[in-house]
mmCIF file of the N, C-alpha and C atoms, coordinates in Angstrom:
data_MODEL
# 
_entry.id   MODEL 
# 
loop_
_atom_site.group_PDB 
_atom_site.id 
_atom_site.type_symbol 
_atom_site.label_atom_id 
_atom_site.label_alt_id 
_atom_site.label_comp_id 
_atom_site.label_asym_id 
_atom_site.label_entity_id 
_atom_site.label_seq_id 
_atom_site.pdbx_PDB_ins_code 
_atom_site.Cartn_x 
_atom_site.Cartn_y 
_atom_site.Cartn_z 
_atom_site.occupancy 
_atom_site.B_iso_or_equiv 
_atom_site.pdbx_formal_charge 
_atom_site.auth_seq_id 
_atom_site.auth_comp_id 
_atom_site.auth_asym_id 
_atom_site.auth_atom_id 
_atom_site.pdbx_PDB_model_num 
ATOM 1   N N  . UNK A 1 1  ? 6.645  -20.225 -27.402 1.00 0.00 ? 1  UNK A N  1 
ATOM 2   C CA . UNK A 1 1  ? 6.570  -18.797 -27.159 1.00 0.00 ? 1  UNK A CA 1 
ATOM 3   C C  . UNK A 1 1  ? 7.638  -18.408 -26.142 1.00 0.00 ? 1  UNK A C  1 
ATOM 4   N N  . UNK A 1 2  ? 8.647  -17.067 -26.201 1.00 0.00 ? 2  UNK A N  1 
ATOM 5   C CA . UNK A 1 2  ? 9.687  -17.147 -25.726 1.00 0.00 ? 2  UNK A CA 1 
ATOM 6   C C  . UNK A 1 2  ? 8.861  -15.964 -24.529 1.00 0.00 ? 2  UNK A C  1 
ATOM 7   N N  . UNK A 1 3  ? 9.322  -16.231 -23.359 1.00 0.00 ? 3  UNK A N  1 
ATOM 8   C CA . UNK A 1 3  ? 9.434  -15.256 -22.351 1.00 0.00 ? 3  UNK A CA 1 
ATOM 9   C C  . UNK A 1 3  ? 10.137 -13.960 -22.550 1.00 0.00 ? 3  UNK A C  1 
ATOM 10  N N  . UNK A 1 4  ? 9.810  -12.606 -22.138 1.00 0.00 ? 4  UNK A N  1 
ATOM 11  C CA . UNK A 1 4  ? 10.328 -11.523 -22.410 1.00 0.00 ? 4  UNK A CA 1 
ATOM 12  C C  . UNK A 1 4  ? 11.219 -10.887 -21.055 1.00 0.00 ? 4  UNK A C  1 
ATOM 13  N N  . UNK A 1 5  ? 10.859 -11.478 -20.264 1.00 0.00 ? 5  UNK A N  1 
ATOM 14  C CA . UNK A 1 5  ? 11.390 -11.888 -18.786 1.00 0.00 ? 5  UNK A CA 1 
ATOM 15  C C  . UNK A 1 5  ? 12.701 -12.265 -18.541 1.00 0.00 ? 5  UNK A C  1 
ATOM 16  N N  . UNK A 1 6  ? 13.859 -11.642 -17.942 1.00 0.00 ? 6  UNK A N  1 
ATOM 17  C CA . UNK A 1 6  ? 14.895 -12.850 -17.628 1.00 0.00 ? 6  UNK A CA 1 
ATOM 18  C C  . UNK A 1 6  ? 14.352 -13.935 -16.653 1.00 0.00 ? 6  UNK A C  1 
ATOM 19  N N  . UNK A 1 7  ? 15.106 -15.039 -16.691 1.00 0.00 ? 7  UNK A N  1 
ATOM 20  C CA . UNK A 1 7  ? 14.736 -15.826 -16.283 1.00 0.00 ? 7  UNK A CA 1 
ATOM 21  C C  . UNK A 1 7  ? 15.504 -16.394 -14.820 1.00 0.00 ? 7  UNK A C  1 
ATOM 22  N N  . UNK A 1 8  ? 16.654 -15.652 -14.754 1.00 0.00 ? 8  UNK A N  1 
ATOM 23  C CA . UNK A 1 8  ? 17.639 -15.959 -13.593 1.00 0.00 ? 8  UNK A CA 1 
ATOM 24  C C  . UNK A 1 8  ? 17.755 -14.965 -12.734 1.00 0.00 ? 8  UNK A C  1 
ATOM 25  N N  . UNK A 1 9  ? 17.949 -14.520 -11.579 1.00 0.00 ? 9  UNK A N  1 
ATOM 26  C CA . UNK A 1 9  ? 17.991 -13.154 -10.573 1.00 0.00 ? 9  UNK A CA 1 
ATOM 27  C C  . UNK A 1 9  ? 19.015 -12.490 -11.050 1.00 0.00 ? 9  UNK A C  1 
ATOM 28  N N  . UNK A 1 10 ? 20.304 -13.404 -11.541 1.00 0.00 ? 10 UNK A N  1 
ATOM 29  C CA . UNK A 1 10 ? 21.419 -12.814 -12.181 1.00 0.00 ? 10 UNK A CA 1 
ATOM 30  C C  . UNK A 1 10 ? 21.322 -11.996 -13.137 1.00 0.00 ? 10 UNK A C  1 
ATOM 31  N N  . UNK A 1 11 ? 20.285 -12.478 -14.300 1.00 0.00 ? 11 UNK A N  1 
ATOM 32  C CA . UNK A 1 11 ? 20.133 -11.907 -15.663 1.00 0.00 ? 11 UNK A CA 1 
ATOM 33  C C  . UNK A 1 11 ? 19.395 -10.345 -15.161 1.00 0.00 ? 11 UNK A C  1 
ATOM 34  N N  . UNK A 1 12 ? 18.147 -10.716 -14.221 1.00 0.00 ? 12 UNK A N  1 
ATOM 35  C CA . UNK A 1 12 ? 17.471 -9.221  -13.757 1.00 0.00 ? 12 UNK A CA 1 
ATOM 36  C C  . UNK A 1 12 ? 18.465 -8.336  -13.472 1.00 0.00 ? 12 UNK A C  1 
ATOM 37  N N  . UNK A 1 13 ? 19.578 -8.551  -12.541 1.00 0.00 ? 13 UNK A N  1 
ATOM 38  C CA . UNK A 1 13 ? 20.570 -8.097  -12.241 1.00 0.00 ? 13 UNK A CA 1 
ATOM 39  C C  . UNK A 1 13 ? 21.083 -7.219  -13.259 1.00 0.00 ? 13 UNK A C  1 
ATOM 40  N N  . UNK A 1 14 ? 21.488 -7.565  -14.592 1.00 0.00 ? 14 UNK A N  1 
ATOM 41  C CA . UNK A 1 14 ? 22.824 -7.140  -15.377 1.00 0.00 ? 14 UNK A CA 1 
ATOM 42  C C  . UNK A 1 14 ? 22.019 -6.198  -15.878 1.00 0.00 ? 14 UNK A C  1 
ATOM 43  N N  . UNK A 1 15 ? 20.291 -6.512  -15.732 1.00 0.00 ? 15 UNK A N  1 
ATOM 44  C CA . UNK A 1 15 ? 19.787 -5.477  -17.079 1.00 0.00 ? 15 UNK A CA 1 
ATOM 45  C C  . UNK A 1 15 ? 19.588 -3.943  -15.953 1.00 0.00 ? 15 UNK A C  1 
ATOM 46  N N  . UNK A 1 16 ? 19.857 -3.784  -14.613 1.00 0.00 ? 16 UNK A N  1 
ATOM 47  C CA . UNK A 1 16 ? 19.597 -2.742  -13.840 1.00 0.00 ? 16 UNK A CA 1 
ATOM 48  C C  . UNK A 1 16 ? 20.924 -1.995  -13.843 1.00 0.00 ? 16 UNK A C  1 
ATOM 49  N N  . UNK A 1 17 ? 20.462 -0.677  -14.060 1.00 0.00 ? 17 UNK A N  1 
ATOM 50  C CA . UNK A 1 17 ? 21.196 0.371   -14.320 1.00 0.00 ? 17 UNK A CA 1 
ATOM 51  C C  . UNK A 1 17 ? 22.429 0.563   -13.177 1.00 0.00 ? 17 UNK A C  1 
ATOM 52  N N  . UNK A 1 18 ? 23.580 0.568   -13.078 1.00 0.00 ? 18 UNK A N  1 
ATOM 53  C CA . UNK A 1 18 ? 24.466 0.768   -12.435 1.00 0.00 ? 18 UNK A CA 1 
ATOM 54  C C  . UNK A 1 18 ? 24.553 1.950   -11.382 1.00 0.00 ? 18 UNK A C  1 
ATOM 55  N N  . UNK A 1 19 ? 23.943 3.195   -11.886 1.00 0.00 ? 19 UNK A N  1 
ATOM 56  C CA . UNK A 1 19 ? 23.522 4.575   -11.264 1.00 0.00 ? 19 UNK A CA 1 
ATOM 57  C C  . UNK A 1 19 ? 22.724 3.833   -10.054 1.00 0.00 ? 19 UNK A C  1 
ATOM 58  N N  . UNK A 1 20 ? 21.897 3.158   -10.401 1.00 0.00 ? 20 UNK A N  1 
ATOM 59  C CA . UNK A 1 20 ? 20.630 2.653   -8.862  1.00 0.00 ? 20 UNK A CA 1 
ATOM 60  C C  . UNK A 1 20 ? 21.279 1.737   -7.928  1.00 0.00 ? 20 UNK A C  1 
ATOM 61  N N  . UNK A 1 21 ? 22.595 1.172   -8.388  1.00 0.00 ? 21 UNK A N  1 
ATOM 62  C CA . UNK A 1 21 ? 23.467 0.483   -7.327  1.00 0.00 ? 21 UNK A CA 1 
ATOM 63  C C  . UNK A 1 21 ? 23.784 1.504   -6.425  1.00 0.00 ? 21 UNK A C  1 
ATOM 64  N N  . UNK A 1 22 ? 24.917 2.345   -7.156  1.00 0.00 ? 22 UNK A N  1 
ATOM 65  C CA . UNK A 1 22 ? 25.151 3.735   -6.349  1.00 0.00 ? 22 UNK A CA 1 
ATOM 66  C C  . UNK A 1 22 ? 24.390 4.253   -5.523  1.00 0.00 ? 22 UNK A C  1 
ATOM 67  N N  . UNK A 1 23 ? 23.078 4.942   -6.370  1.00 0.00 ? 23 UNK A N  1 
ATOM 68  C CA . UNK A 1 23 ? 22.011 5.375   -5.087  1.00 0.00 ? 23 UNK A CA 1 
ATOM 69  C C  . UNK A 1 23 ? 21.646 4.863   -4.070  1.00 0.00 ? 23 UNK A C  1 
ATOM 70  N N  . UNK A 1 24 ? 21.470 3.406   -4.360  1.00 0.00 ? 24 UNK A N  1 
ATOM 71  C CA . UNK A 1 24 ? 21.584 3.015   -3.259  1.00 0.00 ? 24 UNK A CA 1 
ATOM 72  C C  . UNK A 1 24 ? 21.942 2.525   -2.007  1.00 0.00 ? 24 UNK A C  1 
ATOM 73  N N  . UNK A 1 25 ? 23.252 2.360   -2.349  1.00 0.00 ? 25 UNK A N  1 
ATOM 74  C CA . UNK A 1 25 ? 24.577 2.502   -1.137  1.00 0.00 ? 25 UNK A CA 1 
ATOM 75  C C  . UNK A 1 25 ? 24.600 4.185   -0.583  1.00 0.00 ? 25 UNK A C  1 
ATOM 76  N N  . UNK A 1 26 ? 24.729 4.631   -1.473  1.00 0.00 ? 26 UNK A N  1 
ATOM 77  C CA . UNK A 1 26 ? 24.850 5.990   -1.024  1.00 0.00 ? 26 UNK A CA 1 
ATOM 78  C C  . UNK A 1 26 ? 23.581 6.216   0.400   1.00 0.00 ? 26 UNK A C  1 
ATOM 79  N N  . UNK A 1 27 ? 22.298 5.420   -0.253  1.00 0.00 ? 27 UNK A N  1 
ATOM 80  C CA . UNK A 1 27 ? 21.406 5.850   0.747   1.00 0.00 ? 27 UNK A CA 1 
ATOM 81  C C  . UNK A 1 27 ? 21.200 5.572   2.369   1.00 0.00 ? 27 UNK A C  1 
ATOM 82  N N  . UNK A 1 28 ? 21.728 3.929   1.940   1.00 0.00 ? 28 UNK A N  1 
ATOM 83  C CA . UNK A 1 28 ? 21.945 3.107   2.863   1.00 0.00 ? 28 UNK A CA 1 
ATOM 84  C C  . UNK A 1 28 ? 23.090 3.578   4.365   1.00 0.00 ? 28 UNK A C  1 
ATOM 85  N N  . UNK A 1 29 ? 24.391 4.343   3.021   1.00 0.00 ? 29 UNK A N  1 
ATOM 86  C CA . UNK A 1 29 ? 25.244 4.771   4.281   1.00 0.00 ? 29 UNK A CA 1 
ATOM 87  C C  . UNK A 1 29 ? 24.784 6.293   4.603   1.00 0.00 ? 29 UNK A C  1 
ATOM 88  N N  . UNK A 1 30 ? 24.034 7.003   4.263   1.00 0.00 ? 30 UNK A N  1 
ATOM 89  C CA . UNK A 1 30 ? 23.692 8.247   4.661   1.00 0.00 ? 30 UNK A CA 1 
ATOM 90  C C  . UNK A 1 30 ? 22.596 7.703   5.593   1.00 0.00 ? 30 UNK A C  1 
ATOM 91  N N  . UNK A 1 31 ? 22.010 6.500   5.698   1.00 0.00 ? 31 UNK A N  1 
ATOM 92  C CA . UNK A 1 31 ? 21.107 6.441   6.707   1.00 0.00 ? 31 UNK A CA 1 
ATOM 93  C C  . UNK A 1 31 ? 21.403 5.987   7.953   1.00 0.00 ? 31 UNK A C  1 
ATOM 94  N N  . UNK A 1 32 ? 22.275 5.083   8.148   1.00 0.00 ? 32 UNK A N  1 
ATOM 95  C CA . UNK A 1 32 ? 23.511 4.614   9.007   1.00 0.00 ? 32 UNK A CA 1 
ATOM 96  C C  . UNK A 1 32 ? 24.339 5.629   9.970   1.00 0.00 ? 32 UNK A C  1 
ATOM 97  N N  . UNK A 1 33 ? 24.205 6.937   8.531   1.00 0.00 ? 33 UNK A N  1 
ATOM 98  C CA . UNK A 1 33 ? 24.845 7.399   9.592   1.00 0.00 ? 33 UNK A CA 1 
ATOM 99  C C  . UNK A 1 33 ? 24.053 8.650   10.331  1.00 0.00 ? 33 UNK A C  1 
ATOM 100 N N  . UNK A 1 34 ? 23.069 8.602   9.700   1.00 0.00 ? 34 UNK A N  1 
ATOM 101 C CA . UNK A 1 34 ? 21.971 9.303   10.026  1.00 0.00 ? 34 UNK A CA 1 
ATOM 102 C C  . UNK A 1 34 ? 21.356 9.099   11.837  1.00 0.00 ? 34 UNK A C  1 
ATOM 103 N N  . UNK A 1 35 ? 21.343 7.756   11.590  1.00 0.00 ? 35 UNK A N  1 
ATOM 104 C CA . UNK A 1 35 ? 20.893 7.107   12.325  1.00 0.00 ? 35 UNK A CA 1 
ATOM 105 C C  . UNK A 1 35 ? 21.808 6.389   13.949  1.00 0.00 ? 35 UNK A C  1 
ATOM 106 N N  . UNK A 1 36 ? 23.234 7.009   13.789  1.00 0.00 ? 36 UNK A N  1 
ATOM 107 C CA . UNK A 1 36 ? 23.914 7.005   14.916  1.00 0.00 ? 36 UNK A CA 1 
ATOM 108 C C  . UNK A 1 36 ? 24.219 8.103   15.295  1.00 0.00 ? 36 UNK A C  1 
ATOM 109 N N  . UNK A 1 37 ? 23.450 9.284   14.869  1.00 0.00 ? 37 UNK A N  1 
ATOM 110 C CA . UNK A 1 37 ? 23.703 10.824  15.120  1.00 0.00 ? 37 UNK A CA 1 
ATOM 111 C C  . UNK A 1 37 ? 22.289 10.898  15.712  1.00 0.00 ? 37 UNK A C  1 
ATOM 112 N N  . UNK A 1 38 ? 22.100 11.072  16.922  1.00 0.00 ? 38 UNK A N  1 
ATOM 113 C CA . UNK A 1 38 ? 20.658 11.074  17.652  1.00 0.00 ? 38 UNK A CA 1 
ATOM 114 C C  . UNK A 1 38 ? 20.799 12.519  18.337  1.00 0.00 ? 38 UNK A C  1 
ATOM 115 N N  . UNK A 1 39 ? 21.712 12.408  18.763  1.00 0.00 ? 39 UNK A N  1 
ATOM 116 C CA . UNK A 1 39 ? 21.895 13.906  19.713  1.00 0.00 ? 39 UNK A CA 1 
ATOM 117 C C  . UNK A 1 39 ? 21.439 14.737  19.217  1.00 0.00 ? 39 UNK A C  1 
ATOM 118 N N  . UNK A 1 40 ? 21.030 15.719  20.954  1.00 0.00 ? 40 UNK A N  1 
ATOM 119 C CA . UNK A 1 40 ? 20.905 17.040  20.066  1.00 0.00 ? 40 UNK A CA 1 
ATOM 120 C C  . UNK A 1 40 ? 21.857 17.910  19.651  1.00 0.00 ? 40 UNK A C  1 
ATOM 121 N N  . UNK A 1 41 ? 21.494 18.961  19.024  1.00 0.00 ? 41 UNK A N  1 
ATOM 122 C CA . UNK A 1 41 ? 22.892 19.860  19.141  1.00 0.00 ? 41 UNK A CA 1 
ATOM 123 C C  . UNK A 1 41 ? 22.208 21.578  18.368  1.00 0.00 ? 41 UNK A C  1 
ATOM 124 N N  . UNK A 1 42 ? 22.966 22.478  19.240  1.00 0.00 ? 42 UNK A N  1 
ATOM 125 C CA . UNK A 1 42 ? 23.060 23.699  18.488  1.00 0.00 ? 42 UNK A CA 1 
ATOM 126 C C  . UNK A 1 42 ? 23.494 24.300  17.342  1.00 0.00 ? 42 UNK A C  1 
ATOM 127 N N  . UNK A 1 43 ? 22.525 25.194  16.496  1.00 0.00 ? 43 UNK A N  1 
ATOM 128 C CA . UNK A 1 43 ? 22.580 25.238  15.156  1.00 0.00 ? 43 UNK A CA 1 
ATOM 129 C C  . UNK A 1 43 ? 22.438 26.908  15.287  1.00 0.00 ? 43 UNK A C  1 
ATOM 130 N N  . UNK A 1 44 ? 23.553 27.893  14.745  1.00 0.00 ? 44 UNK A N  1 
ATOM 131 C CA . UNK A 1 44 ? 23.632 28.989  14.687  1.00 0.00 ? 44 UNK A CA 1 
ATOM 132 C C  . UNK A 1 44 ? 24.037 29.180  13.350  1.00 0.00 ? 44 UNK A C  1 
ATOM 133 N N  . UNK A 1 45 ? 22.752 29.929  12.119  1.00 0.00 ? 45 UNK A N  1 
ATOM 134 C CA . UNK A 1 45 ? 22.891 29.922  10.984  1.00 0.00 ? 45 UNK A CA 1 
ATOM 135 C C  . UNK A 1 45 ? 22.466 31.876  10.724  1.00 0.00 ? 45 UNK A C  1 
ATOM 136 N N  . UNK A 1 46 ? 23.303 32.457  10.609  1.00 0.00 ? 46 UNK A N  1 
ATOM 137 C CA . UNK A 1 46 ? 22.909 33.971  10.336  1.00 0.00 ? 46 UNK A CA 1 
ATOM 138 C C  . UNK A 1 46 ? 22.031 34.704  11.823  1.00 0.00 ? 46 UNK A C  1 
ATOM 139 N N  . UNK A 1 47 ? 21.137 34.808  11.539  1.00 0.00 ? 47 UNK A N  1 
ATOM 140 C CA . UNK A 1 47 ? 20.209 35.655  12.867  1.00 0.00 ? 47 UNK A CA 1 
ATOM 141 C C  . UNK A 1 47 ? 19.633 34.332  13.253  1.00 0.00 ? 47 UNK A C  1 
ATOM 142 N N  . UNK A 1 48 ? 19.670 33.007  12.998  1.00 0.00 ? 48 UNK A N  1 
ATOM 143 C CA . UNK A 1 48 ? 18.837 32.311  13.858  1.00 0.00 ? 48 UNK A CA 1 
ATOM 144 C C  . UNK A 1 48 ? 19.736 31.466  14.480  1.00 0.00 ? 48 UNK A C  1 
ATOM 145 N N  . UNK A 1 49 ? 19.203 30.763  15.741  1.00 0.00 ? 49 UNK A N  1 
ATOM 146 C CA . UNK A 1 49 ? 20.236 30.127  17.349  1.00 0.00 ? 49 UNK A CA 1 
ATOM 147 C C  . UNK A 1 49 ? 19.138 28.357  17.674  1.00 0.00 ? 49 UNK A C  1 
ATOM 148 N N  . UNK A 1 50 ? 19.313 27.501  16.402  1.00 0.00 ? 50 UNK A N  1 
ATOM 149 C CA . UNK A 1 50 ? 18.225 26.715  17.127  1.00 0.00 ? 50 UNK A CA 1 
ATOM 150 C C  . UNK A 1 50 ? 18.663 25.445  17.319  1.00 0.00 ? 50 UNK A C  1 
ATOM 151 N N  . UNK A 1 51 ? 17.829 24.630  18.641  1.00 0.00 ? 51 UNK A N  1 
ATOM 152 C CA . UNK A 1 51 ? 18.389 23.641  18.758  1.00 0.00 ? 51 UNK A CA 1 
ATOM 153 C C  . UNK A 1 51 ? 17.127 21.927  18.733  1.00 0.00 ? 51 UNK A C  1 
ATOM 154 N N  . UNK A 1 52 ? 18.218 21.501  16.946  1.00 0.00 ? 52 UNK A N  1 
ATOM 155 C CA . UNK A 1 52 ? 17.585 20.680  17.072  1.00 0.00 ? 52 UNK A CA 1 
ATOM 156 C C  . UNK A 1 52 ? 18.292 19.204  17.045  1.00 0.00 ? 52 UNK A C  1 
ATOM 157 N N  . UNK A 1 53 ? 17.404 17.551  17.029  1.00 0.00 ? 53 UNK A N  1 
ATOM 158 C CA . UNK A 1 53 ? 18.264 16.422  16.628  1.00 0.00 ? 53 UNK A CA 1 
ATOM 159 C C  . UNK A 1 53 ? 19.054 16.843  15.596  1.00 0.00 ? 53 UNK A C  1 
ATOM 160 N N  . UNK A 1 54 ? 20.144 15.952  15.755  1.00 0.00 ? 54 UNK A N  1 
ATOM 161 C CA . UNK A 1 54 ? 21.497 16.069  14.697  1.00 0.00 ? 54 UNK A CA 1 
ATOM 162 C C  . UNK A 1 54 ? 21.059 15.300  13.284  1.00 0.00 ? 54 UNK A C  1 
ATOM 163 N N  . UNK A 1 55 ? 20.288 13.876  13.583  1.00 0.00 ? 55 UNK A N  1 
ATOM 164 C CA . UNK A 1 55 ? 20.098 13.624  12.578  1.00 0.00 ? 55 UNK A CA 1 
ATOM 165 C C  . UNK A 1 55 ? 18.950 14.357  11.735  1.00 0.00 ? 55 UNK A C  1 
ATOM 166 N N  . UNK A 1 56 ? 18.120 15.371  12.183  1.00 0.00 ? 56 UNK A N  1 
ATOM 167 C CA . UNK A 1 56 ? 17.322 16.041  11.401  1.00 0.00 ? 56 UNK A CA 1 
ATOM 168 C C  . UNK A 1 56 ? 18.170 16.898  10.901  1.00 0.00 ? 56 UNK A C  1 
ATOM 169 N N  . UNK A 1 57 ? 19.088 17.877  11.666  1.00 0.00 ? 57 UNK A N  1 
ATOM 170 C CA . UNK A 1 57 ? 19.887 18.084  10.655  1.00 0.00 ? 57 UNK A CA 1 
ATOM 171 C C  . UNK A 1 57 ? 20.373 17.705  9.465   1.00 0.00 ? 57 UNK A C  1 
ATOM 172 N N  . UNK A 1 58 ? 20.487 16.428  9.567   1.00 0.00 ? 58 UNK A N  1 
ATOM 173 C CA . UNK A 1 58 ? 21.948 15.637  8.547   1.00 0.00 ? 58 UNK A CA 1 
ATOM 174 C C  . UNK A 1 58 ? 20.645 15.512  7.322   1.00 0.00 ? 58 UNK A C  1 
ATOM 175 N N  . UNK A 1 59 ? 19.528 15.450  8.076   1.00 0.00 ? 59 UNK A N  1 
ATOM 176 C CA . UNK A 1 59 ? 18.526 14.765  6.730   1.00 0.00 ? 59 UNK A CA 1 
ATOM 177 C C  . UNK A 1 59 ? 18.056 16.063  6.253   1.00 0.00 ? 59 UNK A C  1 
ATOM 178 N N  . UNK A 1 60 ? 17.845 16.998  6.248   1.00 0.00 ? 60 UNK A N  1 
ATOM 179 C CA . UNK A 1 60 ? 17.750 18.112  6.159   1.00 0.00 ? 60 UNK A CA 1 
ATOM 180 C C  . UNK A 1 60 ? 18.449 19.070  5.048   1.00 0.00 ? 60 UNK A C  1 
ATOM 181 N N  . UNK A 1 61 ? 20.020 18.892  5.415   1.00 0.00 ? 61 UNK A N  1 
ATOM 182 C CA . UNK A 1 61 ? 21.047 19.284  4.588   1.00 0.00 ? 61 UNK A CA 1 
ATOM 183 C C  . UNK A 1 61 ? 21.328 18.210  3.736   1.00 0.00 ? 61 UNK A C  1 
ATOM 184 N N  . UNK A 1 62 ? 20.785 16.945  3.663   1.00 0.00 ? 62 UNK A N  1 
ATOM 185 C CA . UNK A 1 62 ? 21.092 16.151  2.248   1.00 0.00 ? 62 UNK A CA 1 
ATOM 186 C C  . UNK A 1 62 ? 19.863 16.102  1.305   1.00 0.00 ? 62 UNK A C  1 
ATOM 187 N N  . UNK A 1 63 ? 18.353 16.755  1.726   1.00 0.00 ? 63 UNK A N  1 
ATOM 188 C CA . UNK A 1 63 ? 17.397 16.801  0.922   1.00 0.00 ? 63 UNK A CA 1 
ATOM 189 C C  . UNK A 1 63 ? 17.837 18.002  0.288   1.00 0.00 ? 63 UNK A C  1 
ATOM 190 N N  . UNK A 1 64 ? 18.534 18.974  0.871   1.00 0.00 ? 64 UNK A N  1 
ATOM 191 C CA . UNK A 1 64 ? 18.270 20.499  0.356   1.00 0.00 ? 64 UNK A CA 1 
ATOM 192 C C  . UNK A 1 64 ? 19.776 19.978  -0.756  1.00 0.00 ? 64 UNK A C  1 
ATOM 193 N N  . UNK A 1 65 ? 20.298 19.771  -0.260  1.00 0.00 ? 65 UNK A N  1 
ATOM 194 C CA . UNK A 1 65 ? 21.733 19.179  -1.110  1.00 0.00 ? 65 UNK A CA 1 
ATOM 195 C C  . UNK A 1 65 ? 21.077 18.219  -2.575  1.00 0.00 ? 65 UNK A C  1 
ATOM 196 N N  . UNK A 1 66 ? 20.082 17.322  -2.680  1.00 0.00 ? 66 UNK A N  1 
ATOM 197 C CA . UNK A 1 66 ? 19.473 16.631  -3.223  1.00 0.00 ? 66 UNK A CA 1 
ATOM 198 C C  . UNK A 1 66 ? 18.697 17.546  -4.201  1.00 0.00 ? 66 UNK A C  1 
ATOM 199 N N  . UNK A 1 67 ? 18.233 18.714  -3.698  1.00 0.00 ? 67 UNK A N  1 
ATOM 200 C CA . UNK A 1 67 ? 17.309 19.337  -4.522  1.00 0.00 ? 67 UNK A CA 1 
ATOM 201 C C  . UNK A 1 67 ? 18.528 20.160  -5.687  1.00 0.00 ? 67 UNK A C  1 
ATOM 202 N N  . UNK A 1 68 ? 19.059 20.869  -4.814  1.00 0.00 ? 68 UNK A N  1 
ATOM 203 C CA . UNK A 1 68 ? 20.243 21.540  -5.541  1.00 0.00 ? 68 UNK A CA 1 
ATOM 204 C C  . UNK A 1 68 ? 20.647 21.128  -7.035  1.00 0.00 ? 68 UNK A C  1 
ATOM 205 N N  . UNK A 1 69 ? 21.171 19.797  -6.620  1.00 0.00 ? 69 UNK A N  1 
ATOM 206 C CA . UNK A 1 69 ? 21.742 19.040  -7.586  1.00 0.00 ? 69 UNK A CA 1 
ATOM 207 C C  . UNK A 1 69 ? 20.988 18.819  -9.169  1.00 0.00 ? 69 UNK A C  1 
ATOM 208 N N  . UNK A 1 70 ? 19.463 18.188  -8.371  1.00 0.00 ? 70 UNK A N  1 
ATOM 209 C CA . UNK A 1 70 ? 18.756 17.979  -9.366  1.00 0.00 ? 70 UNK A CA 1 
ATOM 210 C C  . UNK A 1 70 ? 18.127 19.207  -10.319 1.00 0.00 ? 70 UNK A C  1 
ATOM 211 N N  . UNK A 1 71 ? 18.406 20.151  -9.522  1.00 0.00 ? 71 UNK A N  1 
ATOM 212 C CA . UNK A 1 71 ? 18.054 21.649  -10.025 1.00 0.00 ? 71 UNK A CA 1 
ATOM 213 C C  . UNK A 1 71 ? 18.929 21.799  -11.600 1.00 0.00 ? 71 UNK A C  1 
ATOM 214 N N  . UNK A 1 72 ? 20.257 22.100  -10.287 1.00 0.00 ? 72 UNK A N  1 
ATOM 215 C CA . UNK A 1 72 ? 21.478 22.431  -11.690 1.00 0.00 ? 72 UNK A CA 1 
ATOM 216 C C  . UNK A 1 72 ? 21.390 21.116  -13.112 1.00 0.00 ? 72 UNK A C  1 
ATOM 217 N N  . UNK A 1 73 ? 20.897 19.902  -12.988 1.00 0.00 ? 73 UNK A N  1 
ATOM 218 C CA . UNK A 1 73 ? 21.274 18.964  -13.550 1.00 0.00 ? 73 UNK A CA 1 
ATOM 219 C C  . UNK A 1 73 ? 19.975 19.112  -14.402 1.00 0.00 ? 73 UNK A C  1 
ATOM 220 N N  . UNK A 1 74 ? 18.803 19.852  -14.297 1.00 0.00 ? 74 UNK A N  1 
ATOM 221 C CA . UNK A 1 74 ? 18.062 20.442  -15.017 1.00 0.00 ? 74 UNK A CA 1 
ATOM 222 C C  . UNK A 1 74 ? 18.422 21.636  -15.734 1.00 0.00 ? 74 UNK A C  1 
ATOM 223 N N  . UNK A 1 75 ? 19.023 22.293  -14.978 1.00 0.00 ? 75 UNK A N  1 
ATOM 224 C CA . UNK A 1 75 ? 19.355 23.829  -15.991 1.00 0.00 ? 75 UNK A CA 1 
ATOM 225 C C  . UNK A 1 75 ? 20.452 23.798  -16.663 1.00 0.00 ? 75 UNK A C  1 
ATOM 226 N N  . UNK A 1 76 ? 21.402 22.094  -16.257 1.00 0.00 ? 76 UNK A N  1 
ATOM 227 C CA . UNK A 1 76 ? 22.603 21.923  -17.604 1.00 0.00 ? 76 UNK A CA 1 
ATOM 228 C C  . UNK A 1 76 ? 21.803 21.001  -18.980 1.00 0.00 ? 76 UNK A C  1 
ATOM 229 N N  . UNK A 1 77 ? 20.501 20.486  -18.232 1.00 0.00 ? 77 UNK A N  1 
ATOM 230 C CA . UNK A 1 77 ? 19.877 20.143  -19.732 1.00 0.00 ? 77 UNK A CA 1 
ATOM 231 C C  . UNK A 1 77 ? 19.228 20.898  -20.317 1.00 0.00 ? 77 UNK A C  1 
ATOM 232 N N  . UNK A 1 78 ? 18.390 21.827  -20.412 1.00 0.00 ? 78 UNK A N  1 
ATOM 233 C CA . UNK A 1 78 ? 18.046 22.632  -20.774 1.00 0.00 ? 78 UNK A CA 1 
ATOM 234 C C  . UNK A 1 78 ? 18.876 23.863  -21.467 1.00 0.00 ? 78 UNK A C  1 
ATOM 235 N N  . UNK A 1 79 ? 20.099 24.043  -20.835 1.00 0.00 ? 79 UNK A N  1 
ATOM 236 C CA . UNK A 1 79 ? 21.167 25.230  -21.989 1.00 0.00 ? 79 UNK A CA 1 
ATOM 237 C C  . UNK A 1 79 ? 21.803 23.839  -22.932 1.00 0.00 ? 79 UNK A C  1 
ATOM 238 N N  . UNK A 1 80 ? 21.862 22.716  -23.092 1.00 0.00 ? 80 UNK A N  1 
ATOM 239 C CA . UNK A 1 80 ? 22.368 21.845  -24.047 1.00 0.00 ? 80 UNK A CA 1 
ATOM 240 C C  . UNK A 1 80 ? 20.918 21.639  -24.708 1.00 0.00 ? 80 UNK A C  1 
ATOM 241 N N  . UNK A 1 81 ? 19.931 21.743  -25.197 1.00 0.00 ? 81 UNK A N  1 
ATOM 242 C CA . UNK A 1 81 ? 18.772 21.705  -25.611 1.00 0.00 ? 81 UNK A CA 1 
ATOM 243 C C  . UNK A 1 81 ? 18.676 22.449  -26.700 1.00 0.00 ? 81 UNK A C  1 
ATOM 244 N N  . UNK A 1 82 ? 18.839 23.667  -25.627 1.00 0.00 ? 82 UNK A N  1 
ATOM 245 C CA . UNK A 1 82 ? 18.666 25.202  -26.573 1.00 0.00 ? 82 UNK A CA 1 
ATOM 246 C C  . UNK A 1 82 ? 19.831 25.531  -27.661 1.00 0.00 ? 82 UNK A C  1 
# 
């Protein structure tokens, strides 16, 4: 009876999607650098003056950046659908 399993870490390897390599470097260095940005700092956006950590910032503007993306990347599947 044959295993359905690879059998080598290598083989698991080849069958994982290339996109999840990416993501996850990507995540790794957005956290890095997340994570040597401690300071605080002032944030003046339209009528508001606030002051918070930098890296809440940084994480902040890459979730809202994150949502964005996945937004549009929904509403370009959906007009190719229709």
């Amino acid at each position: 009876m044959e295993d359905s399993q690879p059998s080598s870490a290598a083989e698991r390897l080849k069958k994982i999607d290339p996109k999840y390599f990416g993501g996850v470097i990507s995540l790794v260095v957005l956290l890095l650098f997340v994570f040597q940005n401690t300071e605080k700092t002032q944030v003046e956006f339209l009528w508001f003056d606030i002051a918070m950590p930098l890296f809440l910032l940084l994480v902040l503007t890459s979730v809202l950046a994150s949502l964005i993306a996945l937004l549009l990347q929904r509403l370009s599947r959906k007009r190719r659908s229709s």
